[in-house]
N, C-alpha and C positions, 0 to 999 in steps of 0.2 A: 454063501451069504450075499455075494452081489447079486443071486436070480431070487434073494426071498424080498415079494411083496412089500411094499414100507409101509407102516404100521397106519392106520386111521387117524384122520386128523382129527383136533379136538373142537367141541365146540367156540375155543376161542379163537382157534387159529383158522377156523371156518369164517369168521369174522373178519380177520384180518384182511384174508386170501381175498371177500369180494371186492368188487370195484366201489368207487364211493358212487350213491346215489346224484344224480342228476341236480343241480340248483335249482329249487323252483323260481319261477318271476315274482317279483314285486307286487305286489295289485296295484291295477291303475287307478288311476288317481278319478273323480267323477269328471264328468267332461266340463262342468263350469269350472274348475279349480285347473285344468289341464295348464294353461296358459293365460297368462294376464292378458284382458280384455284391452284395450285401447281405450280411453276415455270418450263417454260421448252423451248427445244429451239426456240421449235414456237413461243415465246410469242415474241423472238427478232428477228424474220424471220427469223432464219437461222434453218437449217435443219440439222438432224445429219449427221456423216460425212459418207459418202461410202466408202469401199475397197477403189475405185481407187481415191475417195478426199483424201485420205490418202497415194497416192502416188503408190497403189498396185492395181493390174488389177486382179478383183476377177478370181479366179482358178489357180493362179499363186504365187509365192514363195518369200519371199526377203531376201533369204538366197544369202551369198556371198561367194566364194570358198577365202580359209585362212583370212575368215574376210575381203575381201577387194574387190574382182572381184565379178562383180554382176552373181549371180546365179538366176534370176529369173525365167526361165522357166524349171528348173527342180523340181519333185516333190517327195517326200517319203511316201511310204503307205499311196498312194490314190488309191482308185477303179477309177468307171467310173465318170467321171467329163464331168458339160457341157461342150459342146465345146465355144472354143473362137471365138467370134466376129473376122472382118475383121478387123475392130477398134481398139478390142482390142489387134488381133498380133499384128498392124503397133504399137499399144504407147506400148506396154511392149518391143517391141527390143527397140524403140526408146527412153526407159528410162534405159534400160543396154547400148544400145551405147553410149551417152552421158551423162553417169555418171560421178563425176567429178576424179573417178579412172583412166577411160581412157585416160583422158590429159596426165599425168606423164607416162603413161604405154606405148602410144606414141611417147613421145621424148625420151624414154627410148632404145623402137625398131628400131628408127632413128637412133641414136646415134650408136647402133651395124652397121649398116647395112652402114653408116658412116665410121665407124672404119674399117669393111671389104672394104668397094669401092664398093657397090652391087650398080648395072647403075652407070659407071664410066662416061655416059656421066651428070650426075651432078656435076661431081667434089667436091672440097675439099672446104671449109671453112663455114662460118656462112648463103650463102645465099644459099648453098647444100644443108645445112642441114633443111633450113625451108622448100626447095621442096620435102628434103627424109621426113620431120614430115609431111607434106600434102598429100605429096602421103600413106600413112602407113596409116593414120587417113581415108585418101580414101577409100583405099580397105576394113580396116574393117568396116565400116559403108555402105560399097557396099554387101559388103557378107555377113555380118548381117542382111540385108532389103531384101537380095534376098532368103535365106535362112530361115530365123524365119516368115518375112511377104507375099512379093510379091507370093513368089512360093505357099505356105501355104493355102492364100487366094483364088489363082485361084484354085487349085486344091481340097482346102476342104479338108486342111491335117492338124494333129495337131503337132504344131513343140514345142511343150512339149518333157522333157526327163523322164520317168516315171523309176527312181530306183527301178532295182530288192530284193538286198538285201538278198538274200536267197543263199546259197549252197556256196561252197570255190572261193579261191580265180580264178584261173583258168573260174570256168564257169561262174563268174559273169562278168570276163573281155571279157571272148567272147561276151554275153549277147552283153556288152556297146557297143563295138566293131559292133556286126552287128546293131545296131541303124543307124549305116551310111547308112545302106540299106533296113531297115524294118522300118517303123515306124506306125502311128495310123491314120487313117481317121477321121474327125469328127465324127463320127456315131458309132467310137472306133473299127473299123476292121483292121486288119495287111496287109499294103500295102506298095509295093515298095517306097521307101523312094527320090521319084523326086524332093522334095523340098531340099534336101542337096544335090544328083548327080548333078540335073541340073541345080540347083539354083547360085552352086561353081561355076557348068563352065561358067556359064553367069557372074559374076561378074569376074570370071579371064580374059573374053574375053574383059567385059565393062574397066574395069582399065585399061588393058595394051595397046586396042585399043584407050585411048580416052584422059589421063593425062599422062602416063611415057611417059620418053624423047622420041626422036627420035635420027634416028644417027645425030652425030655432032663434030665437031673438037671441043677438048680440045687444053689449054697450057698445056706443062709441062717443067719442067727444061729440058728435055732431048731432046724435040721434042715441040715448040711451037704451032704444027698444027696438032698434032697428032689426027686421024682418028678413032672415037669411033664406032663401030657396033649398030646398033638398037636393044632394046629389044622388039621390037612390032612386032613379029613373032608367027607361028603355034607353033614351039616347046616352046618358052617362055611361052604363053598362056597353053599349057600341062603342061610345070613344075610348073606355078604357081598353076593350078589345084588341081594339087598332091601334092602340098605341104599343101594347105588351108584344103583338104578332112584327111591329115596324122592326121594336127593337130588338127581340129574338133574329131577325134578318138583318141587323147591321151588326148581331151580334156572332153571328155565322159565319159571316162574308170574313169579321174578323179574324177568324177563328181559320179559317182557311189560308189567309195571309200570314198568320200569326208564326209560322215556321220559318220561313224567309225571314223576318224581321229580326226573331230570334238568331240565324244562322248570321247574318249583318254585326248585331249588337256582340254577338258572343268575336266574332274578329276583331270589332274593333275595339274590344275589352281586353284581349291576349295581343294586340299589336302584329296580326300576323301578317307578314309581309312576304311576296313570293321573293324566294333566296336563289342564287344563282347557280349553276351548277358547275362544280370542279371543273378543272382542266384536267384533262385526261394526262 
């Protein structure tokens, strides 16, 4: 009986006998659901902010001369920088000229130019003086587009002010000084400076041919018909010329200085004083 064969096993016990199959895996989970994301701004559509969503036209500055005058297209110990878009000269003048400094600065230059009687054909009192703040806010935003943008853009010029900063006082103001005539090509070569020569004369000629008065009779206590001369002549157009190119040039020189002044005021605002060094 111990050499006979043992009997065939039964279908259930065939069952038991195998091994258990293998576990299968879990399915994976899709790959956005894998792991929580980290919060960011894409998650709420918005994109992080650029230079100029931030109000600043990249290669450009927002420094302001005494804290208040917009300084945006001058720069301090930069090399070569790309050039700027067409786009972007017209919005960087157009965010220095309609800054909200300008307004006051303005009625400010009105009010001089008021008190002298400059075009006494406007005359005297409160509806003079809205024509002298309109004409003033005129010119500068005519000479600023034609200057910083219009000229710039055709000719492919960079109407950046690149600070020297280097050597005395003398040869850094010549330096500023000839900017009125030398300046940078996009491509960064030194070329005649026609975005500020001819860009001046064109808005001295657009202002004085197109918004100042013409001749006109005034009142006055002395002479109620009194006969005012026109300012919209060749030589008016000249001197106003020379006067926008004078002040663009003392306005460079400052601009140039303008860092030092800053780095003075900013110590003597924090008290900083050189401190001594431990004793060993």
């Amino acid at each position: 009986m111990a050499q006979q064969p043992a009997p065939p096993a039964t279908s259930g016990d065939a069952a038991q006998a195998q091994p258990p199959a293998p576990a299968q895996p879990a399915p994976a989970q899709p790959k956005d659901q894998a792991q929580p994301q980290p919060h960011s701004d894409k998650d709420t559509g918005k994109e992080a902010p650029s230079a100029s969503e931030q109000g600043k036209v990249a290669g450009t500055s927002k420094d302001r001369l005494f804290y208040t005058l917009p300084n945006f297209l001058t720069l301090q110990n930069s090399g070569k920088l790309p050039p700027l878009s067409a786009k972007d000269k017209f919005k960087v003048v157009a965010l220095g000229t309609f800054d909200y400094v300008q307004y006051p600065w303005w009625g400010l230059l009105a009010a001089i130019t008021q008190a002298q009687n400059n075009e006494p054909a406007f005359g005297q009192g409160w509806k003079a003086y809205a024509e002298r703040y309109g004409t003033t806010a005129g010119d500068s935003t005519v000479e600023n587009f034609m200057v910083g943008a219009v000229l710039p853009s055709m000719l492919h010029q960079d109407p950046r002010f690149y600070q020297s900063g280097k050597g005395g006082f003398w040869r850094r103001s010549g330096y500023s000084v000839s900017r009125i005539f030398v300046t940078r090509s996009d491509s960064g070569h030194a070329q005649f400076n026609f975005s500020e020569i001819v860009g001046s004369a064109s808005a001295a000629a657009i202002s004085t041919y197109s918004y100042h008065p013409r001749s006109t009779y005034i009142s006055t206590p002395t002479n109620p018909h009194e006969f005012v001369a026109s300012d919209r002549t060749l030589a008016n157009t000249a001197s106003v010329w020379e006067t926008q190119v004078t002040l663009d040039a003392i306005t460079i020189v400052v601009k140039e200085f303008w860092p030092d002044v800053h780095r003075k005021l900013s110590h003597k605002g924090t008290g900083d004083t050189p401190t001594a060094k431990p004793a060993p």
